[in-house]
C-alpha positions in Angstrom: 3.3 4.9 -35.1 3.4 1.3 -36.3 0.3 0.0 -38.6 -2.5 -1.1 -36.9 -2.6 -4.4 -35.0 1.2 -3.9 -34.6 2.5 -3.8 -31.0 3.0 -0.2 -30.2 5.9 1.0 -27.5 4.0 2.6 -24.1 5.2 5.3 -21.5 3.6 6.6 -18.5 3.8 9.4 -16.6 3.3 9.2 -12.8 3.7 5.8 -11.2 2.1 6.4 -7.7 -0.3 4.1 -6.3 -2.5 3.9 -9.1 -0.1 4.5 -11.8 2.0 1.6 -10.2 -1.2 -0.9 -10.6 -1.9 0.2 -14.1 1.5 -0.5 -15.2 2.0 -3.5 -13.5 -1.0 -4.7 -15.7 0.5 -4.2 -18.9 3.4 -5.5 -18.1 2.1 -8.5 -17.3 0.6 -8.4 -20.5 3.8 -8.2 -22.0 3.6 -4.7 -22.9 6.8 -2.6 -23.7 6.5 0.3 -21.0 9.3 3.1 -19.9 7.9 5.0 -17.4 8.9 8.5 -15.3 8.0 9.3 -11.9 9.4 12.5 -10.5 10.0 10.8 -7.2 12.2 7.9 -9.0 12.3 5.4 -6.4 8.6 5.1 -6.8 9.4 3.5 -10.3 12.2 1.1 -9.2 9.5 -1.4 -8.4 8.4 -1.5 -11.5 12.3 -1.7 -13.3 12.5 -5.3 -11.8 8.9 -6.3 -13.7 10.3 -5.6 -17.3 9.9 -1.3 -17.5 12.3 1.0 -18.4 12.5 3.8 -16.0 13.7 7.4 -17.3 15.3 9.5 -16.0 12.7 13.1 -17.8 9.3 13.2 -18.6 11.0 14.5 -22.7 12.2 10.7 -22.6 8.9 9.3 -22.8 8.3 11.6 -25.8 9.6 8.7 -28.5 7.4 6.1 -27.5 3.9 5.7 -29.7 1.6 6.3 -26.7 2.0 7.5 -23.3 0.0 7.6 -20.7 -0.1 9.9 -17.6 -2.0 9.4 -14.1 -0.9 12.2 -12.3 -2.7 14.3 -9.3 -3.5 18.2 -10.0 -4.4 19.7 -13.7 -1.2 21.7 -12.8 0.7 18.4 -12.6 -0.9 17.4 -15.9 0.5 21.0 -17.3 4.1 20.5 -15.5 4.2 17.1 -16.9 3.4 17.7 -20.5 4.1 21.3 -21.5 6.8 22.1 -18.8 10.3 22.5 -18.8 12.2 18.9 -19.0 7.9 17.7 -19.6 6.5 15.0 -22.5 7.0 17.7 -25.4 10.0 19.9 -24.1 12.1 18.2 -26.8 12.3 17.3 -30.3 10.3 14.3 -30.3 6.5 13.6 -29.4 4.5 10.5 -28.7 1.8 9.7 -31.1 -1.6 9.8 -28.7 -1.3 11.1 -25.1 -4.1 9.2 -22.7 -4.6 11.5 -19.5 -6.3 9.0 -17.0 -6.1 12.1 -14.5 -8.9 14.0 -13.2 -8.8 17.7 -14.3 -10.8 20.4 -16.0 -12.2 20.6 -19.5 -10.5 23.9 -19.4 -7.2 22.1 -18.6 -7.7 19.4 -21.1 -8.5 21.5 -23.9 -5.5 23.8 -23.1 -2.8 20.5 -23.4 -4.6 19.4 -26.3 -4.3 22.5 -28.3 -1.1 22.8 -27.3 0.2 19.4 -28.3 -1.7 19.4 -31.5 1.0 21.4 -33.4 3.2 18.5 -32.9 1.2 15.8 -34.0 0.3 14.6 -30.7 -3.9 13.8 -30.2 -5.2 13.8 -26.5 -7.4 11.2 -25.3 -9.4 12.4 -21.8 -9.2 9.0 -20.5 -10.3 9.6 -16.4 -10.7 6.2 -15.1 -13.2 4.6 -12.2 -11.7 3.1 -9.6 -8.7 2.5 -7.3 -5.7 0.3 -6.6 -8.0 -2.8 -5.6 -10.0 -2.5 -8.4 -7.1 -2.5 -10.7 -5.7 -5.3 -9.0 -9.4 -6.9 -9.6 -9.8 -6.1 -13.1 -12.6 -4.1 -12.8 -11.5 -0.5 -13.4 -13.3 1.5 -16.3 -12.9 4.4 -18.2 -14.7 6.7 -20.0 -12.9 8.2 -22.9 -13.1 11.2 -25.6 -10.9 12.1 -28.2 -9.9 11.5 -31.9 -11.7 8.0 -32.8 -8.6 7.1 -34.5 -6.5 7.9 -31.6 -8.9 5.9 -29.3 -9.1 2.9 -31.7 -4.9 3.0 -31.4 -5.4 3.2 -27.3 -8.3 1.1 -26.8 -6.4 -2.6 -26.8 -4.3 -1.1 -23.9 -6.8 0.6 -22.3 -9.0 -2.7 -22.1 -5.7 -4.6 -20.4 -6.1 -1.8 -17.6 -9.5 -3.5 -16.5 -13.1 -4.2 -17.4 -13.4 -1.9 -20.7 -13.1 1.5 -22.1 -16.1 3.5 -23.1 -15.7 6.0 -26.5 -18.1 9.3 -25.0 -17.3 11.7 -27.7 -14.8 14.0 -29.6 -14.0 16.5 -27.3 -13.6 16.9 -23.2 -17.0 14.8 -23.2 -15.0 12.2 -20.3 -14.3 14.7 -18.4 -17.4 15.4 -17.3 -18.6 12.1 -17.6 -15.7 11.3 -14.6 -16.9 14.4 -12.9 -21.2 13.0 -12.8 -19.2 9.6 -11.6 -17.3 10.8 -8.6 -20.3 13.4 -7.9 -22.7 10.4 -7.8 -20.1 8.4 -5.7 -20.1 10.9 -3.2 -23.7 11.2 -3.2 -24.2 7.1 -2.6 -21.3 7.2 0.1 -23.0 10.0 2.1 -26.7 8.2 2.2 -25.2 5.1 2.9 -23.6 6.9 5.6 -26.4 8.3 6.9 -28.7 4.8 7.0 -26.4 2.7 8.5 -26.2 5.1 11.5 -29.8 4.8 11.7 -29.7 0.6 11.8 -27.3 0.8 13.8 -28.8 3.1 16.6 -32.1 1.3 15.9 -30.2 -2.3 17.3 -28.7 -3.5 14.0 -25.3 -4.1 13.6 -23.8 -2.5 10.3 -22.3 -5.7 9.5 -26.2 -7.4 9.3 -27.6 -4.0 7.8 -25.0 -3.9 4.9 -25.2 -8.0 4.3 -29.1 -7.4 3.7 -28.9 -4.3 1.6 -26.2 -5.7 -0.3 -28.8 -8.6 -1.2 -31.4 -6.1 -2.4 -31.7 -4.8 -6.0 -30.3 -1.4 -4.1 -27.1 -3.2 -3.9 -24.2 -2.4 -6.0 -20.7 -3.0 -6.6 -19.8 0.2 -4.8 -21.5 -0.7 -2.0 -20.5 -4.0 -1.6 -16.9 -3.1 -1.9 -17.3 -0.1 1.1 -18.9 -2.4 3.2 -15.6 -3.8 4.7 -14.2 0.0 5.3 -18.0 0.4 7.2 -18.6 -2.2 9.3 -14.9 -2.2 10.3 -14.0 1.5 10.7 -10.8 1.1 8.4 -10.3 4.4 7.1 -7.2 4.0 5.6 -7.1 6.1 2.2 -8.0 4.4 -1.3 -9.8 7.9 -2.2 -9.2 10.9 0.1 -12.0 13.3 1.2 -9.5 15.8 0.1 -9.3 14.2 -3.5 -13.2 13.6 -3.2 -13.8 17.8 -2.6 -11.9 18.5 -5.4 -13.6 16.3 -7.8 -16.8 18.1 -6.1 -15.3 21.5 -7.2 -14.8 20.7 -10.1 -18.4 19.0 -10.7 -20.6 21.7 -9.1 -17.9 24.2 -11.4 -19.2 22.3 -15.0 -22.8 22.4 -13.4 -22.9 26.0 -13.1 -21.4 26.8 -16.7 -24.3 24.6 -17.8 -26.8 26.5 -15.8 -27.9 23.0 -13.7 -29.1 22.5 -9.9 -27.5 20.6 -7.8 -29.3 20.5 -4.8 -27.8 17.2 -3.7 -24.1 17.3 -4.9 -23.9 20.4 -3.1 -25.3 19.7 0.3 -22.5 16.5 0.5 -20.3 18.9 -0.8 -20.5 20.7 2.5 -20.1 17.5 4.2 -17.3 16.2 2.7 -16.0 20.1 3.5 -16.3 19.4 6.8 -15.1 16.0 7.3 -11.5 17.7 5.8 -12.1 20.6 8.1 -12.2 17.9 11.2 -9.0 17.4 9.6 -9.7 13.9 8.3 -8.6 15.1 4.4 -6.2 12.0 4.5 -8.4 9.2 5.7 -10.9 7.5 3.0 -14.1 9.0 2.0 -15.7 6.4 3.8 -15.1 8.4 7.1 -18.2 10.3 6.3 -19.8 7.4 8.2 -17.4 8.7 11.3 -18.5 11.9 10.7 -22.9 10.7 10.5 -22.1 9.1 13.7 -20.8 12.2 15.4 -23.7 13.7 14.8 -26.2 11.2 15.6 -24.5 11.2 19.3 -23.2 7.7 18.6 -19.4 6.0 19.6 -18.6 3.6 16.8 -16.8 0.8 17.5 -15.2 -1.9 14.7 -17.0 -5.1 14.7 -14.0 -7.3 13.0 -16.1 -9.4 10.7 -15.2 -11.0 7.6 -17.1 -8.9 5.1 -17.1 -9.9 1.2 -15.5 -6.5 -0.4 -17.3 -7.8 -4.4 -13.6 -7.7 -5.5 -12.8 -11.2 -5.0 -12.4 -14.1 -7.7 -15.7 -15.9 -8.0 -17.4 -14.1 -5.7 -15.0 -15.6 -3.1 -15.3 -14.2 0.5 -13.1 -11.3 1.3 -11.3 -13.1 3.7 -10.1 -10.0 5.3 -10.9 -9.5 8.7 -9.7 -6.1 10.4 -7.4 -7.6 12.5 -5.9 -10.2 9.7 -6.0 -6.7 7.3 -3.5 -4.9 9.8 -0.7 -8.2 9.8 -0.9 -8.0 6.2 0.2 -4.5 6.2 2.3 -4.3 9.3 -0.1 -1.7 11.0 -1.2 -1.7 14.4 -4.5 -2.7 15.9 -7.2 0.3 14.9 -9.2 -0.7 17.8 -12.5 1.5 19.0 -13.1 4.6 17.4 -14.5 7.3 19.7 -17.2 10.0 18.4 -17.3 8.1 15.4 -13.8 9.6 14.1 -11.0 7.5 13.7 -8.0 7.9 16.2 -5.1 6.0 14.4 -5.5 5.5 11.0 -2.2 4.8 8.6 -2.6 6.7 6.0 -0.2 6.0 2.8 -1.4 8.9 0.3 -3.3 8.7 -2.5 -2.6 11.0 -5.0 -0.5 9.2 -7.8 2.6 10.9 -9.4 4.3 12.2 -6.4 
């Protein structure tokens, strides 16, 4: 690996809708970056911004640090340690950053196993989606080797709004884990009393406006707030990728002996939002799902709501309707029972 403050060679592993964003940053950045996608045509975009595309995970393996963003701990495994993987040939990167979100069980098991060969892991699970990327405002947590975070860290601060060193081991992993556990927790509540304005006479857009003025405001709610007030479900976090980030969470609780009374009560609920066979649609549905239950028919009220994302606090800009000719989609329109009828729904799991 070159000395420090040297400009080190990149690769990534998984260029799906996150991975894609990530990239796309250090590229811009001037970064040298080859990157493999097992679905190749997902990494063509990115050939025509400067990267290299390979052709095998193994080619990645003579760059000084690759990253991976890919969906399932067994992806993480197939990726790395699998025929044709990262270390399935003679060579082997310097520092592997896994932005994923898997087990401490998983983690430890590729970082013993790459150890041998020179290679330190940095648990690297990042907070946020494609937007936020886009915004500069993802994070990380991040636990490793300090040397091999100190090599990491300039990159990792391109990817957004910081890196934060948590610890040795698989301390970031559960650090994610409280994250999306808490996020979950915030999205159901916020479910639940904007149902009740909203069946008291207020209008989501007017309830959302004023908590989002109020020290209970946060960036996470000011950036659902367009998804609420206009019913647009369309995926930048899955119910299905929320549950299993809830698995995994109530998993590490247990192993540490500690309640969680709350976690696992939304846990249900996000359970049965997927078993309404919404797994696809965007965790925000769980307003859908309060509104079914409170006897309600939700309908979108096509306002220009700030999302917190924009430049200088800039107004979103973004109503529903201007949304869908952005992307080509068709009119949403009302949604009965609270569930959404016609959502597109473009995946969210990067890496495939």
């Amino acid at each position: 690996m070159p000395a420090h403050g040297e400009t080190r060679t990149l690769g990534w592993l998984g260029t799906g809708r996150m991975g894609s964003e990530m990239v796309r940053r250090l590229l811009g950045r001037g970064c040298d970056v080859a990157v493999y996608n097992r679905t190749r045509e997902k990494a063509e975009p990115l050939a025509r911004l400067g990267a290299k595309v390979t052709s095998s995970a193994a080619e990645l393996a003579g760059r000084d640090i690759v990253f991976a963003t890919v969906g399932t701990p067994g992806d993480l495994v197939a990726a790395v340690l699998g025929p044709g993987g990262l270390m399935a040939g003679s060579s082997a990167p310097a520092v592997l950053v896994d932005c994923s979100t898997v087990s401490a069980e998983v983690s430890q098991h590729v970082r013993e196993q790459i150890a041998p060969r020179g290679t330190s892991l940095l648990a690297a699970p990042v907070m946020g989606n494609p937007r936020v990327v886009r915004a500069g405002r993802l994070t990380a947590a991040v636990s490793g080797p300090r040397g091999a975070f100190e090599a990491a860290a300039p990159y990792l601060d391109m990817l957004g709004a910081g890196a934060t060193y948590v610890g040795e081991g698989e301390q970031a992993r559960t650090v994610k884990l409280c994250h999306n556990l808490f996020l979950g927790v915030v999205a159901a509540s916020l479910a639940e009393v904007t149902v009740l304005a909203e069946k008291s006479g207020v209008s989501r857009n007017a309830f959302l406006g004023c908590l989002n003025k109020s020290v209970l405001g946060s960036a996470f709610t000011a950036y659902k707030a367009p998804a609420y007030v206009n019913l647009d479900f369309e995926a930048t976090f899955t119910a299905r990728l929320l549950r299993k980030d809830f698995d995994l969470g109530i998993a590490a609780a247990r192993e540490c002996e500690t309640p969680m009374p709350v976690a696992s009560l939304v846990h249900q609920l996000v359970q049965a939002l997927i078993g309404r066979g919404h797994g696809d649609e965007d965790f925000a549905a769980l307003l859908a799902l309060q509104a079914e239950s409170a006897g309600m028919t939700l309908e979108s009220e096509h306002a220009d709501v700030p999302d917190g994302l924009e430049p200088d606090g800039a107004l979103a800009g973004r109503t529903l309707a201007a949304r869908q000719r952005e992307q080509g989609s068709a009119a949403h329109g009302a949604v009965r029972a609270g569930l959404p009828t016609a959502s597109p729904v473009t995946g969210a799991i990067p890496g495939t």
